[in-house]
C-alpha positions as CSV (number, residue, x, y, z in Angstrom):
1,X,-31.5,191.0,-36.9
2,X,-30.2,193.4,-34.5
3,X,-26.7,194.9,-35.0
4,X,-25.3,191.8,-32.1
5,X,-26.7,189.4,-33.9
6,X,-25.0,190.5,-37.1
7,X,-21.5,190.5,-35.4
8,X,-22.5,187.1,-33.9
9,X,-23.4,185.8,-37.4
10,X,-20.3,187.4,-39.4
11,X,-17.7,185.9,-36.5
12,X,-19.2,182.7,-36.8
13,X,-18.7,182.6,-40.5
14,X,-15.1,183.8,-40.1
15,X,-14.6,181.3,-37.8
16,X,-16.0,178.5,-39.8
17,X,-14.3,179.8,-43.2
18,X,-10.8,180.1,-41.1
19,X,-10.8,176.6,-39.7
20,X,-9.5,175.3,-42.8
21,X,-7.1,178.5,-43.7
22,X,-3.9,176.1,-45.7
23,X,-1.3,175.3,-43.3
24,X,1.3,176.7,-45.6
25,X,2.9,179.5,-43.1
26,X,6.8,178.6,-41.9
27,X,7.0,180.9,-39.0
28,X,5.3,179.0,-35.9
29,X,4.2,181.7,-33.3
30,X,2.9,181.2,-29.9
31,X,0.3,183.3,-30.3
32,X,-1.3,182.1,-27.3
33,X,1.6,181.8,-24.8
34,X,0.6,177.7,-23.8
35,X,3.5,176.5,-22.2
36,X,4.5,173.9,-24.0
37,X,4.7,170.8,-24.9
38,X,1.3,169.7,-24.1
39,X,0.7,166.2,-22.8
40,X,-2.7,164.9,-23.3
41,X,-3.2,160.8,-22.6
42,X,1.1,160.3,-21.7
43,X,1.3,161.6,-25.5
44,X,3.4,165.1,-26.1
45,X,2.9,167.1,-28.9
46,X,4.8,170.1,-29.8
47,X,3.4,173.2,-31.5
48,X,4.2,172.7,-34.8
49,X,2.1,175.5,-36.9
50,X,0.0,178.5,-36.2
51,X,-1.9,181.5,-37.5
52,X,-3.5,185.0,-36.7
53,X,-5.2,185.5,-39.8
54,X,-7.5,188.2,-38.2
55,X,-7.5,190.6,-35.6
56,X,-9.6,188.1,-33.5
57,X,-8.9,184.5,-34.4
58,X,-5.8,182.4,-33.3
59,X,-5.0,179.2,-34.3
60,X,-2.3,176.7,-32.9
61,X,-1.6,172.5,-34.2
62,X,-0.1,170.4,-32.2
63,X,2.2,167.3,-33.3
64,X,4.0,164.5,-31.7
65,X,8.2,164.5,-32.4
66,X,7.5,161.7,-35.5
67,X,4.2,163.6,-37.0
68,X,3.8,165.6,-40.2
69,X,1.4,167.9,-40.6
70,X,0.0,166.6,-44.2
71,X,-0.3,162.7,-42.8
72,X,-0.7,162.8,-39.1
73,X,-1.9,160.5,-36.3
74,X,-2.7,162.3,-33.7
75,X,-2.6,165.9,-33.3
76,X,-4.3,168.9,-30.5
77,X,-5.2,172.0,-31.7
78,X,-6.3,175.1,-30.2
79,X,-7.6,178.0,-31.2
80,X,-9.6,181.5,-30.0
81,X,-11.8,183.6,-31.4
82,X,-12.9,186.9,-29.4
83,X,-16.0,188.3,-29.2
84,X,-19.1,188.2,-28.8
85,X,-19.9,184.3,-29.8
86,X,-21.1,181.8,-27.8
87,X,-19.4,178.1,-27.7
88,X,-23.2,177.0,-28.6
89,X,-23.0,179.1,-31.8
90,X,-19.8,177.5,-33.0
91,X,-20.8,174.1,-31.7
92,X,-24.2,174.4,-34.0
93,X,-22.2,175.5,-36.9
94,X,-19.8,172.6,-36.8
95,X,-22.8,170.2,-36.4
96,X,-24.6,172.0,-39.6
97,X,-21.2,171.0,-41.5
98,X,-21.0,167.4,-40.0
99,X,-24.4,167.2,-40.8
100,X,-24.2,168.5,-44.3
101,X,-21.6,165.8,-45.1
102,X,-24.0,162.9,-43.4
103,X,-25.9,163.4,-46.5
104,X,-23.0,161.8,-48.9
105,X,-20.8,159.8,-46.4
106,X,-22.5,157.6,-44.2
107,X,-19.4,157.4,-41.4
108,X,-20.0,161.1,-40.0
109,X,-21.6,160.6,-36.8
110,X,-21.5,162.9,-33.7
111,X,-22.4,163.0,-30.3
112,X,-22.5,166.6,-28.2
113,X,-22.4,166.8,-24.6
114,X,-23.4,170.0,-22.6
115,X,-22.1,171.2,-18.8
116,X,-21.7,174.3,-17.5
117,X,-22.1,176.2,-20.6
118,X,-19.2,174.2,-22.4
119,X,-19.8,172.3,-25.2
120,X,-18.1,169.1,-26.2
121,X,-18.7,167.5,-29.5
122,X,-17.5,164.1,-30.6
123,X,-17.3,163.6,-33.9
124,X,-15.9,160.9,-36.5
125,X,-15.9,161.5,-40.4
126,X,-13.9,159.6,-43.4
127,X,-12.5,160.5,-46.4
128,X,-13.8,158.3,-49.3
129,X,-11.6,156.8,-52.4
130,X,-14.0,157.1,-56.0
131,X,-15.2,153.7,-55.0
132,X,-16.6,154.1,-51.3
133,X,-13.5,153.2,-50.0
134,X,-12.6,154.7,-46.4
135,X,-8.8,156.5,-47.0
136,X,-9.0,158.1,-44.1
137,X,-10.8,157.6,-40.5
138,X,-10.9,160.6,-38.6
139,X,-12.0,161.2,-34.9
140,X,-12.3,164.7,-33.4
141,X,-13.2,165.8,-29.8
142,X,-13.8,169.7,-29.6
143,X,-14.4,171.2,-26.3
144,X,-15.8,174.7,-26.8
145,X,-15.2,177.1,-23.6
146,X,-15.9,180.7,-23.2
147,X,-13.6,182.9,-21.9
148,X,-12.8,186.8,-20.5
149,X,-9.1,187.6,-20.3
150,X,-7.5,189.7,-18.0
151,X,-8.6,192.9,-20.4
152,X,-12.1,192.0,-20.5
153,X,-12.1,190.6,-23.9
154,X,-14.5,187.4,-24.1
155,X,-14.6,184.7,-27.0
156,X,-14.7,181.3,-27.4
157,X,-11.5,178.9,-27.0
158,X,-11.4,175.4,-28.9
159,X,-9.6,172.7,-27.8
160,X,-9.8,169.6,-30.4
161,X,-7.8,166.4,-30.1
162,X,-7.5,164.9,-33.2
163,X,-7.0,161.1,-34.1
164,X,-6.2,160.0,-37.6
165,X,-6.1,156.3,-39.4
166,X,-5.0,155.7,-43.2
167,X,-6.2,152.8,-45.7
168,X,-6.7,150.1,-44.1
């Protein structure tokens, strides 16, 4: 494995192991200067929590006014991770997961669609009560985008719309 290949691999796993970094931070920073809110299907959602926990990986959640964080509805994210990964490479990872957890819950299911080098993946997944019980019905859409800023510096931005559905 050459040396890009390496720094490919190890910001993938950083990526993958920072998605679910605990949302416990108070201090919301626009880390990525959106102008906000954000409207997205006549819904706005306000940023509502965000992290930098490396040098090269942002993250940013989105909420309506009457969300919580812990027991959403719906909710947009975005985040960025700069370097040298591709948004196939993240995409693939994400399907390894989803496909990992296929294996004990039969309600993940995914679809990816490709265009232009941009990778969208649909995805749905539950969480399960002890006794096979859906608790909660998740729906994701990520769109996967590279990027070069105005310095040069190329990654990979997410942007995931997420939609939430308790008990029954």
């Amino acid at each position: 494995m050459n040396l890009r290949s390496k720094f490919a691999a190890t910001l993938i796993v950083i990526f993958i192991s920072l998605i679910s970094f605990g949302q416990t931070n108070k201090i919301v920073m626009d880390y990525l200067n959106v102008p906000g809110p954000i409207v997205l299907n006549k819904n706005t959602y306000n940023l509502t929590w965000s992290s930098h926990p490396s040098a090269n990986y942002y993250k940013q959640e989105y909420l309506g006014a009457k969300e919580k964080i812990d027991r959403y509805n719906k909710m947009v994210m975005m985040e960025v991770l700069i370097g040298d990964a591709k948004p196939l490479d993240l995409a693939t990872v994400k399907i390894n997961e989803l496909k990992q957890m296929k294996q004990t819950n039969p309600v993940v299911n995914y679809d990816v669609f490709q265009k232009n080098g941009e990778i969208l993946l649909d995805f749905l997944l539950s969480e399960n009560t002890a006794d096979g019980k859906i608790s909660i019905l998740e729906r994701n859409v990520y769109r996967y985008k590279a990027f070069t800023d105005k310095n040069g510096n190329k990654g990979v931005m997410l942007f995931a719309a997420s939609e939430r559905s308790y008990g029954n």
